[in-house]
C-alpha positions, 0 to 999 in steps of 0.5 A, a space after each residue: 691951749 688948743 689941742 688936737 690929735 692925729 693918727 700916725 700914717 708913716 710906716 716907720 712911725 715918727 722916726 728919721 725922715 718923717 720926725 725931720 719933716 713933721 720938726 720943719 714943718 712945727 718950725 715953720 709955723 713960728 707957734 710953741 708946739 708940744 706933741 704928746 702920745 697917751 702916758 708920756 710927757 709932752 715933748 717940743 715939737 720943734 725938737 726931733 730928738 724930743 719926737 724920736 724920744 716918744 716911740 711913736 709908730 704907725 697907727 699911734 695916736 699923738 696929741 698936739 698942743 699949743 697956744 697963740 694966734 691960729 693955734 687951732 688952724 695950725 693944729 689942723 695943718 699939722 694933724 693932718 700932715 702926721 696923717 699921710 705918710 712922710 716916707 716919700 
């Protein structure tokens, strides 16, 4: 299983709009993503209910998990959206 993990840019954290756009983004990469902020269970990517339910805010750190082909480049990408703000 890859992991990786990122620092959160978005000034609301991972609520609304940057949780809608970071839930795309994991549904377009067609891999079983999990996300997880330090003392939660990991949640489905995939599920912005899931995402919302962790209270993740600006500046937390999140870890990424998931396994299949490209898992790491994926990871990457997706780390690397969660670090700039998806407010805009």
């Amino acid at each position: 299983m890859a992991t990786r993990t990122a620092t959160i840019a978005s000034p609301v954290g991972l609520h609304a709009r940057p949780a809608a756009v970071f839930t795309r983004a994991v549904e377009d990469t067609g891999l079983p993503v999990r996300i997880s902020k330090a003392g939660s269970v990991p949640q489905d990517a995939t599920s912005i209910l899931g995402v919302m339910s962790l209270g993740v805010e600006h500046g937390d750190e999140v870890t990424l998990h998931a396994d299949g082909p490209e898992a790491d480049s994926v990871l990457a990408d997706l780390a690397s959206l969660l670090s700039r703000d998806l407010t805009a």
